[in-house]
C-alpha positions in Angstrom: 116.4 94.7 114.8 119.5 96.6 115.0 120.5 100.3 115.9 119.8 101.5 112.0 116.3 100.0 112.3 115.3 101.8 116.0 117.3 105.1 114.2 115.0 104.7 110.9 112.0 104.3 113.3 112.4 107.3 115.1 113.4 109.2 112.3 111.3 108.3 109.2 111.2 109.2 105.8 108.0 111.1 105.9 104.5 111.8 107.3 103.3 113.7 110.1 105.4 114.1 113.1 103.8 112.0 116.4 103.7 111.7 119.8 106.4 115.3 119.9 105.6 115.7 123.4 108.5 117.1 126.1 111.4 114.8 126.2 110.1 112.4 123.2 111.7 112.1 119.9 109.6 112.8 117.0 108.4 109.5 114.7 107.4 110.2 111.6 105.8 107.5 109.4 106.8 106.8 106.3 103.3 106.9 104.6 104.6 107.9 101.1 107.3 104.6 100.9 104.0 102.5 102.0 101.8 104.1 99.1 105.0 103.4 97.1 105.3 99.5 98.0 101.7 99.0 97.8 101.4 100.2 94.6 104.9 98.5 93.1 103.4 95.5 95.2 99.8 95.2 93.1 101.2 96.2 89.8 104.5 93.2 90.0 101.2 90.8 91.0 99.0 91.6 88.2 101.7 91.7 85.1 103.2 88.1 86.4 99.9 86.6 86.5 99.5 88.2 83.2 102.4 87.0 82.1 103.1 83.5 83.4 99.1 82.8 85.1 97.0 80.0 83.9 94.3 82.5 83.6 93.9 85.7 83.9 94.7 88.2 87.1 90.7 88.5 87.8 90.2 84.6 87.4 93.0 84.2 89.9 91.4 86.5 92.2 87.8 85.2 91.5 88.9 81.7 93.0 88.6 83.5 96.5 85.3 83.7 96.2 84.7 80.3 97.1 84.1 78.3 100.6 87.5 77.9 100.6 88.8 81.0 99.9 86.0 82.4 102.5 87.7 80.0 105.1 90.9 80.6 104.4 89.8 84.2 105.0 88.4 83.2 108.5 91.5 81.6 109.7 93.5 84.2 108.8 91.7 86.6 110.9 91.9 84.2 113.8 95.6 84.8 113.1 95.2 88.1 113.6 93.2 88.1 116.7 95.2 85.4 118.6 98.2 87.7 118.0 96.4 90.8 118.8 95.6 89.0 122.1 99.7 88.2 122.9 99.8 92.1 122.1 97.2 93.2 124.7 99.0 90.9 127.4 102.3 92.6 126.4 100.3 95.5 126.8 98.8 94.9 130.1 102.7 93.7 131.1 103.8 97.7 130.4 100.5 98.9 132.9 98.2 99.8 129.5 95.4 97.1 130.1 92.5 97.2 127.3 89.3 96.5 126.6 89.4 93.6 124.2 87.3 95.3 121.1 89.9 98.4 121.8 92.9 96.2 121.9 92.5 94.5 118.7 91.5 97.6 116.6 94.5 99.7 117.9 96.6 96.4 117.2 95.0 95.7 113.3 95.9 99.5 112.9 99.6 98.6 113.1 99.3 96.4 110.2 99.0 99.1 107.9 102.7 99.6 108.4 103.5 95.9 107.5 105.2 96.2 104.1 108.1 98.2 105.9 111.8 96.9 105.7 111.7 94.0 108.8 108.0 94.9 109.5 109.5 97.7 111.5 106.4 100.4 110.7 104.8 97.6 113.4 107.2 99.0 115.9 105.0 102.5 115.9 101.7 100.6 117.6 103.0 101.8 121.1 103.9 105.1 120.3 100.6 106.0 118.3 98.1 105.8 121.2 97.2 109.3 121.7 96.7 108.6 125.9 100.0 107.2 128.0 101.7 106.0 125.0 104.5 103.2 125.5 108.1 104.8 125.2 110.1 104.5 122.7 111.7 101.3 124.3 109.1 99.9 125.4 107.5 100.0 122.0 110.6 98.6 120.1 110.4 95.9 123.0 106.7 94.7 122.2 108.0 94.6 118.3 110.9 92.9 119.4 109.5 90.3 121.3 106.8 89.6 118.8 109.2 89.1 116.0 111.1 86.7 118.2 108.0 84.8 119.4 106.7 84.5 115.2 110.1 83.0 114.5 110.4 80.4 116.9 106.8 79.4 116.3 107.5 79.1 112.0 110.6 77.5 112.8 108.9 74.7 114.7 106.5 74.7 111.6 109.1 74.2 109.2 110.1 70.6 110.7 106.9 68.5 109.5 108.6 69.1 105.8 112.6 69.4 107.3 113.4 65.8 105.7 111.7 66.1 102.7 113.7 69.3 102.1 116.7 67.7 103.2 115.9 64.7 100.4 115.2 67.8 96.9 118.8 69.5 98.4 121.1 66.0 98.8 122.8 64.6 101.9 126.2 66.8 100.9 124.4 70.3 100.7 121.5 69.0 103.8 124.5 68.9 106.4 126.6 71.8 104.6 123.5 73.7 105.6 123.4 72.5 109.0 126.7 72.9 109.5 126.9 76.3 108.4 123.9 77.2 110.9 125.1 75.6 113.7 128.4 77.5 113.2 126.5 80.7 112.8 124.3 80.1 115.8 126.9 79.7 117.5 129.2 82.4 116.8 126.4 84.6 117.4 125.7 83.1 120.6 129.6 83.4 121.7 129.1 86.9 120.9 126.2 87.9 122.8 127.4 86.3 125.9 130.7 87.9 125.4 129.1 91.3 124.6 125.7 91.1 126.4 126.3 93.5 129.2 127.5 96.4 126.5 124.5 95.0 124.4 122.0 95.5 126.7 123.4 98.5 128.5 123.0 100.5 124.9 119.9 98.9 123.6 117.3 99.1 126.5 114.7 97.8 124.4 116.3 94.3 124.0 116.3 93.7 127.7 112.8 95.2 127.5 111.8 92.1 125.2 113.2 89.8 127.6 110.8 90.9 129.9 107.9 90.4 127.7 108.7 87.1 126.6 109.1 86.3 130.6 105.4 87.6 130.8 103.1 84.1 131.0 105.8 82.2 128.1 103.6 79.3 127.8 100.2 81.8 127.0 102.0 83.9 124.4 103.6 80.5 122.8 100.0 78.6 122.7 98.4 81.6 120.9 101.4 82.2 118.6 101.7 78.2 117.7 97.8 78.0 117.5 98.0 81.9 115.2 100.6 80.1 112.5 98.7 77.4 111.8 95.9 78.5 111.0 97.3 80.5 108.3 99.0 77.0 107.7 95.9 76.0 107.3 94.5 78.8 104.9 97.0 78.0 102.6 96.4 74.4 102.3 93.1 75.2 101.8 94.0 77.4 98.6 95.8 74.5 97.7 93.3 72.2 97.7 90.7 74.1 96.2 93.2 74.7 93.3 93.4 71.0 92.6 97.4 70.4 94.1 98.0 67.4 96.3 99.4 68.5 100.2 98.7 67.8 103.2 97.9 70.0 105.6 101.4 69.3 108.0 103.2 69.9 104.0 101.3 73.0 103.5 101.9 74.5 106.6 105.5 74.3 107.0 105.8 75.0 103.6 104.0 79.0 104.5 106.3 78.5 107.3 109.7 78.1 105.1 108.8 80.7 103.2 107.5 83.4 105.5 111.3 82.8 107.6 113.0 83.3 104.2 111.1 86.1 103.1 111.5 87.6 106.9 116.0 86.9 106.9 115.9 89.1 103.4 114.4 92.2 105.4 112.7 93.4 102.5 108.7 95.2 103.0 107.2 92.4 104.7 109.4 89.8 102.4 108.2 90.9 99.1 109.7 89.1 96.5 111.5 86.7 98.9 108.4 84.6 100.4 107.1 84.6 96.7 109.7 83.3 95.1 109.9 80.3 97.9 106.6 79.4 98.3 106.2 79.0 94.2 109.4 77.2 94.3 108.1 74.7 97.0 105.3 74.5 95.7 106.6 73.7 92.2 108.5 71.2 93.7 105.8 69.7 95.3 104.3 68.8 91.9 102.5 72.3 90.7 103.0 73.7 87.5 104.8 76.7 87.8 101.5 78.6 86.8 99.2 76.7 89.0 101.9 77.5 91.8 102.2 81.2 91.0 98.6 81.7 91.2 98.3 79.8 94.8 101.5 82.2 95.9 99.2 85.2 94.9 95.8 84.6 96.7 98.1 83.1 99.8 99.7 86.7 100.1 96.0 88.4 99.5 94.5 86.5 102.3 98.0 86.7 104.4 99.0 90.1 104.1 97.1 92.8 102.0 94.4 91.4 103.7 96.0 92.6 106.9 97.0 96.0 105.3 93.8 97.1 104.0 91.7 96.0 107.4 95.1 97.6 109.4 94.5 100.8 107.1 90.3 100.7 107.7 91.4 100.3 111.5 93.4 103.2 111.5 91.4 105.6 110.0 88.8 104.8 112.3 91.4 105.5 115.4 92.4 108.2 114.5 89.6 110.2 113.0 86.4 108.9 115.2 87.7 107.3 118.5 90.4 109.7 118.9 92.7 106.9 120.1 95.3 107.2 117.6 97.5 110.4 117.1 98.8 112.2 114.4 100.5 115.5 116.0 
């Protein structure tokens, strides 16, 4: 996240002002983009299924009403709760230790500021607790070390189907693309070390995330591995129950491919990015561009509106019976 992203957070677009207490900024949520996205978001889904779908937009969504749809539903809520666990030891690393039922609901309400630009709505989950919320930093810290921790775990994802990627792209373009990587990793690691005192002088919160990531590294890495996969998982499930041939390994880093590619285009949640690369792998893979369209759609249902729409039940619940959550 950079200093535009930490500036749009604090500032918003619109919504109620929260957390204005003495000697903290103002966030405002930007509740009427959200409605915005979500709509735009159901009404691209339904006219390409209409459009290009093997069937229509309520067969599609029919097929999740299934035992493997059902499971694929399960394991994505185990995603959710192992990473709403790594939140509440994040948590519990800034002195705000949780009951576990209290922890995951305030976490699941964050979701319902997914489809922002770089997830960055998710950054708010700190500052929203209407009793010793986090600070601004420490807030953007949590978000910050949790979008470090999901990378590194769907980049070791990816590599079960690195070669076989390498193999559809050609020797020439496969190390053109390493190359180029290595020489951007690089250049970006030149410059932090060259800059990194400056860096982390004006961005508190980046030290912060340090910190967090210090906090028990190999607990936070087992439940973000074992989180990834099992959305892996659900989508090789949706896979197999719509008749295409993948293993589980392809499947997963497959989810994982497009998930990092959706993620680097810093659009709501990677709308339109992860689509178009999951289909496309999945295409390649031997689907019919149909047959893979229709698998991208129910993947994202169980994936991510799933998330919104429990984040959003979660919320309301937070903020309007338990108190927990603040609006003014």
């Amino acid at each position: 996240m950079d200093s535009a992203g930490a500036g749009g957070l604090a500032a918003g677009v619109s919504g109620a002002p929260l957390l204005s207490e003495p000697g903290r900024p103002a966030v405002r949520l930007p509740l009427k983009p959200l409605l915005l996205v979500l709509g735009a978001a159901a009404t691209v889904y339904a006219v390409v299924l209409a459009l290009f779908g093997e069937s229509s937009p309520v067969a599609t969504l029919q097929r999740l009403v299934s035992l493997a749809g059902l499971q694929a539903v399960a394991l994505c809520l185990l995603n959710y709760l192992l990473r709403g666990l790594r939140w509440r030891l994040w948590m519990a690393h800034y002195g705000r230790p949780m009951k576990l039922t209290d922890a995951l609901r305030l976490y699941l309400a964050g979701y319902t500021f997914t489809p922002t630009p770089g997830n960055i709505g998710e950054a708010a989950r700190g500052l929203l607790l209407a009793r010793h919320p986090l600070s601004t930093a420490q807030s953007l810290a949590i978000f910050g070390a949790e979008r470090l921790a999901d990378l590194l775990c769907l980049l070791l994802l990816c590599l079960p189907v690195a070669w076989w990627l390498a193999t559809l792209a050609g020797p020439g373009l496969t190390f053109g693309l390493i190359g180029l990587a290595a020489l951007a990793v690089l250049a970006a690691a030149v410059l932090f070390f060259r800059f990194r005192e400056t860096l982390l002088r004006r961005f508190v919160w980046l030290q912060e995330a340090w910190g967090c990531l210090a906090t028990r590294p190999l607990l936070w890495l087992g439940l973000s591995l074992v989180a990834w996969a099992a959305q892996g998982l659900a989508v090789w499930l949706l896979c197999r129950e719509a008749g295409l041939s993948v293993t589980a390994l392809e499947a997963t880093g497959f989810y994982a491919v497009a998930m990092v590619g959706g993620a680097l285009s810093l659009l709501p949640a990677g709308l339109g990015g992860m689509e178009a690369l999951l289909t496309a792998l999945l295409v390649a893979q031997g689907a019919s561009a149909a047959l893979a369209l229709g698998i991208t759609v129910q993947v994202r249902l169980v994936t991510l509106w799933l998330a919104v729409a429990i984040g959003a039940l979660a919320l309301v619940y937070s903020a309007a019976i338990r108190q927990d959550i603040s609006f003014k």
